[in-house]
Each structure stands twice: as C-alpha cells, then as structure tokens.
N, C-alpha and C positions, 0 to 999 in steps of 0.2 A: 290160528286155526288153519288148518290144512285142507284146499278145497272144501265150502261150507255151503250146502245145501241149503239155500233161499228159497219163501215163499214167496212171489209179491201180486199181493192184492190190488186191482186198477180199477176207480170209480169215479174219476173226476167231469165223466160226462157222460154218454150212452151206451157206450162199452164197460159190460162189465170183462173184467180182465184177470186169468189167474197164472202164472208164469214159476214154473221152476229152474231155477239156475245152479250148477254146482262148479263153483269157483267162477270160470268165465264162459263155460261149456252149458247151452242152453239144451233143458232136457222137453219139456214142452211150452207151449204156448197157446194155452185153451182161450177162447172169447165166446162169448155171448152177444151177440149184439140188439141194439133193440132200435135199431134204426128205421126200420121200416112202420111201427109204432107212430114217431114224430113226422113222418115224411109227408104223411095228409096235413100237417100243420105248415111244411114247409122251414120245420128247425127245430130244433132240441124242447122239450117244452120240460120243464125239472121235476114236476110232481112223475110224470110219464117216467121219465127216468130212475127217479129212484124209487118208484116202485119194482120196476122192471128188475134193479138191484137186487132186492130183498128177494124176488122171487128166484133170480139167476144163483144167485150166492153160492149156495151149497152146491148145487146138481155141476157148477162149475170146477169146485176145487176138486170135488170127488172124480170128475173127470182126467181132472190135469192130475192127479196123483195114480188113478187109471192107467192112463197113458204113458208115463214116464217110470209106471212100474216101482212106484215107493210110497210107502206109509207117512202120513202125518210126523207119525212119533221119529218119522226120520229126519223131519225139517232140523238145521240148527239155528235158524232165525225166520222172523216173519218182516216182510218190507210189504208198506202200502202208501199210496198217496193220500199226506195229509193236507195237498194245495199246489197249487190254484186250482179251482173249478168252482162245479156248482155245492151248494155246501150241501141240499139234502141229500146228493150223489156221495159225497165225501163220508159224509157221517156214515151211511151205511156200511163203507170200505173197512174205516177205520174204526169202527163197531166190532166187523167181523175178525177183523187182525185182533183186536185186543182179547175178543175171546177166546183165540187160537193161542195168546202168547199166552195167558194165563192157564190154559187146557194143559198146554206141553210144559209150560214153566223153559220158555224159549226166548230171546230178546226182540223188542218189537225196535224197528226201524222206519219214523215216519219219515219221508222222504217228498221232495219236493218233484210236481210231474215234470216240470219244464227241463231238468236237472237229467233225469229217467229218459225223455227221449234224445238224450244223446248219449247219457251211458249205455244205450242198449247194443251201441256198436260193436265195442267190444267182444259180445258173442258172435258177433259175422266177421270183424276185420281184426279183432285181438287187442290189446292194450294200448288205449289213448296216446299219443306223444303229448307231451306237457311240456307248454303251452298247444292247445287248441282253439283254432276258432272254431265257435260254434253258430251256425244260420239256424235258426230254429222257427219256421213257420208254417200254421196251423190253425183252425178254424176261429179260436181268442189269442191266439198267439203270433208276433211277427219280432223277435229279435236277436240281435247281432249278440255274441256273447265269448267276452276271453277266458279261456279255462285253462288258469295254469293246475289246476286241480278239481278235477268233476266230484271228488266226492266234500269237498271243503273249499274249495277258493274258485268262487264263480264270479264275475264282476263283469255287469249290464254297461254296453256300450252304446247302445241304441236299441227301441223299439218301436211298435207302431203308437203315435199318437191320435188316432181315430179308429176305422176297419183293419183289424188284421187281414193278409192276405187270403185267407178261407173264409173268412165272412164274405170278402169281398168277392170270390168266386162262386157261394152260394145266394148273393144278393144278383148277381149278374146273369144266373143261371136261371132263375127266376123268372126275369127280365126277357128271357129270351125261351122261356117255355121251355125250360130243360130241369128234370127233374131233380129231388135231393137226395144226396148233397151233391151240390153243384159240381166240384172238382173232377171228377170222374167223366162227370159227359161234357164238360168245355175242354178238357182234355182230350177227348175222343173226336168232340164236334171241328176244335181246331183243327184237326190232322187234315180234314177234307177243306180247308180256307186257307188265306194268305195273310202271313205274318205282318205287312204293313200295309194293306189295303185302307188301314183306316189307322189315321196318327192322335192315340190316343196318349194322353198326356202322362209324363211320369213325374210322380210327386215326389215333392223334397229335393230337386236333382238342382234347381236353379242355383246360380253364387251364391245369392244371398243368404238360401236356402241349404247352404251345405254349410253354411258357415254360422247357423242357429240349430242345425241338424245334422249334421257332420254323418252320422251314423242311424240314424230314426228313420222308420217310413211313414208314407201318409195313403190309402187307399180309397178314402171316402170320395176326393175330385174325382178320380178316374171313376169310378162307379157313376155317379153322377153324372158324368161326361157320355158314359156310355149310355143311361137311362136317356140323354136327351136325347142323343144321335140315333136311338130306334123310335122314338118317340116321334121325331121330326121324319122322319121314313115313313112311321105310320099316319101320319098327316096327312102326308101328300098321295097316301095311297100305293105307296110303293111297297113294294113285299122284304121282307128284311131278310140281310143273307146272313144267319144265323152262323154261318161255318167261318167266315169271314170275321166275323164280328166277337166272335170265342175267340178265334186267332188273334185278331191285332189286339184285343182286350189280353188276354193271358200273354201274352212278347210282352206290352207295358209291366207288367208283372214281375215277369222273370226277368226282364233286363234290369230296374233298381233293383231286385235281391240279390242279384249278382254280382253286378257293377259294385257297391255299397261294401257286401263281404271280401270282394276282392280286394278293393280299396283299403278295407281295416285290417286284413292281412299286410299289406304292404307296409301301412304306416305302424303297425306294430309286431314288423319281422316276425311273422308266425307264416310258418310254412305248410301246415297242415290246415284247410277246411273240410268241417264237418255240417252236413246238413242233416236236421230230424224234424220232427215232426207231421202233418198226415200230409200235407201240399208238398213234401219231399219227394213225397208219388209220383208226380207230376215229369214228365216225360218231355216236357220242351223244358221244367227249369233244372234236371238233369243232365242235358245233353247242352245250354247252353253253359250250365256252371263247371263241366269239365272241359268245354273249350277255352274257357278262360282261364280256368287256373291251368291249362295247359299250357298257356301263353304264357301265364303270369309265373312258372314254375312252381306253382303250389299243389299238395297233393290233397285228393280229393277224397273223401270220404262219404258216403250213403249205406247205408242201412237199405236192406230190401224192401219192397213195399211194404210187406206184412207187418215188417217192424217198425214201418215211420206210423201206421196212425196208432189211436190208444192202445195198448196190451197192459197184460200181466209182466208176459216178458221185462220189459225197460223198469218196470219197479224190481221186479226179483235180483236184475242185473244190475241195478247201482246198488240195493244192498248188501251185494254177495262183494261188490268193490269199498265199500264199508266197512265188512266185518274182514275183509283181506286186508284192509290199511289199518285195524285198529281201531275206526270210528267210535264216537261214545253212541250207547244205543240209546233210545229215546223212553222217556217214563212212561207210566202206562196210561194216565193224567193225560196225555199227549191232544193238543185239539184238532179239529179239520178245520182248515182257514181257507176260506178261499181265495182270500187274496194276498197268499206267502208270497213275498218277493224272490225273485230268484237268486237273488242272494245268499236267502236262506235254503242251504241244501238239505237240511232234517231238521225235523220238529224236535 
C-alpha cells in the first residue's frame, strides 16, 4: 500500500492520545490530558484515568480528524495500544479501535507502547537505520533495547529492576515539595543548582554489579539515598537547597542512562542511539547523551519533547511502519495486556 493513512489510538496511562500518520509524514497529533485530575493524589490513580478515557475518546478523534482535514472513512488502518500499561486505561483504547475497525471494515493494528515510542521518530528524523539502539525511559519504564527491526524484531538488553527513572523523578520531586509530575520541575529546579554538590550514588555501576547487570538500572538506592540526605538536613534544622539537590539527584540519573547505552552501543557495534520516552524531555539527559555519543562517534537520535511523552502520534507511526512492511494485522479478539513484553511488537 502506498503511503497508508493511520489512526493510532494512545491509552496506556493518562493521556489520552489520537495521532494521524500517512506513510511516515505526521498530519496531527491531538491529546487530551488528564493530568491535573491525579496531581492532588501525587500520581496516576487508574480508575481516574480511565474514566477521563471514555469521556476524552470521541471529542478527541473528531479533533485530530478536524485538524488534519480527513474523514474517518479515509483511515486505511487503525493502530492502538494493546500494552503495557494500566489495563482499565488500555481496555478503553482498544474498545475504541475495534469499533472503528469494524465501523470502516479497516485492519486493526494492536501494537505494543514501548515499541511506539521509538518508532515515533521516524516522522521527525525519517527511517530508523537497522540496527538501532534504543534508551527508552519513562515514568514505568527504564530500558536498553536492540532494534534490528521496530516493527518485528525488538530484543530487551536491560531494564530497571526496581523504579524506572520517572517514578524515581516523581518520588524525589515529592520529597522536595516540587509538584507533579515531578520531571518537569527537577528539570527546571536543577538549572539554578550544582551538578555535583551532592555525590549521590549510581546504581548498578559497581564490577560486580555490571557483571550481574551488564545493561539493567536500579533507581530505588538513589531515591532513598536522597530521602535520607533531606531528611538528615531537616533534622538538624538546616533548610534544604532544593536546586542543588534536583541537580546532583538528576546528573546521578542521566550519567548511568547514558554511560550504560553508550556502552551497549559499543559492545554491540551499533552506531546509531535513539532515546524516547517522557524523561527523553529532560534537558541535562539530552545534552549529556550527545556529548557522549559525540565522543563515542554514535549518532544520536531524539524525538522532540512533544513526541517523547504519551501521544497518538507513536501508535499511528509504528502502524503506518507495519502496514508499509507488510505486517500481519491483528484479530479483532485482540486483548489489552498490560504487561506485553517488549518483545512483543503487536498483539
């Protein structure tokens, strides 16, 4: 099929997300967000969420078909997230898709999220090199990932085994009276503090520890680590330097995400990294992951903010990279899993 106009539906957490893609050329990217909902809870809370779905649904797609100037009946396929996430969030998603693909008599494409936010690049930087590595971390998400094919051949090198690195920017943010989601203002709060003021520890980095975790992060010490060093501040009565303490907290961060993917580039000759997902935003681990692969001669890949956290876009864009390779499309039986491995790129 020649250039194929994708719908893709995004519900894997509090974005709802609807994205039209035609070939690799993104025509909108409409969201809903229902973030400010959860933010009095301090985190996603899933009933909250997929209601917010069900209400968002419609007034979204009719939006992004709105805005990009085309009818429904113009889709040639439908692409939604059938996992990981929250599953009452998913179910909604993948409700909606199926009753679009039955509506138009269109093929449904359930597609995996983790998969989605790297192929979204494509519509910013153009067609993947194969092999890619992929850094992909995000609020449940922290992993290393080889892609000698985003739409069929994904193979998990490492991930977090505790807090992915956005929980752990949201638990820290917390901590230090900075509102959610945390990313955003430890980002912001850093800029005014010093990168090593405070030597916060980086996990998984030790010999022993690279040689049971070669590729995996661990987030949960450093969190910790930081709870107790304001903790022990406020003991004593001392005022805590909040800007300082985003800073050397987020450098621990971004130096193993970096260090780590650069590393797995190396040892498996891949010359291109790609980073996605929502902590891809993130402004010290952009500027510190293109000096490295500067160094390391790798070429770097980001997606614009708007594309690394949840969207429609990254669904619509791997399955318009789908129906362009041939992919087989998915039944209509198809379930919402929340915990699809990344392995598996469609349902």
């Amino acid at each position: 099929m020649n250039e194929p106009l994708v719908l893709g539906i995004e519900t894997s957490c509090d974005e709802t997300g609807v994205g039209l893609v035609r070939g690799q050329t993104l025509l909108v990217d409409a969201v809903a967000s229902s973030v400010e909902e959860h933010a009095r809870f301090g985190g996603v809370v899933p009933e909250v969420a997929s209601r917010a779905h069900l209400e968002a649904m419609v007034p979204t797609i009719e939006r992004a078909c709105t805005e990009a100037g085309v009818r429904l009946s113009d889709v040639d396929a439908v692409a939604v997230t059938s996992g990981p996430g929250l599953a009452g969030a998913l179910l909604v998603g993948v409700a909606a898709a199926k009753a679009l693909a039955v509506a138009l008599d269109r093929p449904i494409y359930g597609v995996n999220h983790l998969a989605a936010h790297v192929a979204v690049d494509v519509v910013e930087h153009g067609p993947l090199p194969e092999p890619t590595m992929g850094l992909l971390v995000s609020g449940g998400h922290s992993n290393l990932l080889l892609l000698p094919d985003v739409t069929h051949d994904i193979r998990s090198l490492g991930a977090t085994i505790d807090d992915a690195a956005g929980e752990a920017f949201d638990k820290v943010a917390r901590l230090l009276g900075l509102p959610f989601p945390g990313g955003p203002h430890i980002d912001r709060a850093a800029r005014e503090g010093g990168q090593v003021v405070i030597d916060f520890p980086r996990g998984l980095t030790s010999g022993r520890d690279l040689e049971r975790h070669r590729f995996d992060y661990s987030f949960s010490g450093l969190k910790t680590a930081v709870a107790r060093w304001v903790q022990a501040r406020r003991d004593s009565g001392e005022p805590v330097p909040v800007a300082d303490v985003a800073a050397s907290f987020q450098e621990a961060v971004v130096d193993v995400l970096t260090r780590k993917a650069v590393m797995a580039c190396r040892e498996h000759g891949v010359e291109d990294l790609l980073i996605g997902g929502g902590v891809a935003a993130n402004t010290r681990l952009r500027s510190l992951a293109q000096e490295r692969c500067d160094a390391a001669g790798i070429r770097l890949r980001v997606p614009r903010p708007g594309l690394c956290t949840d969207n429609g876009a990254m669904v619509a864009a791997l399955g318009a990279e789908m129906v362009l390779k041939g992919r087989d499309a998915s039944r209509l039986d198809l379930p919402a899993d929340s915990s699809q491995p990344v392995s598996q790129v469609s349902a």
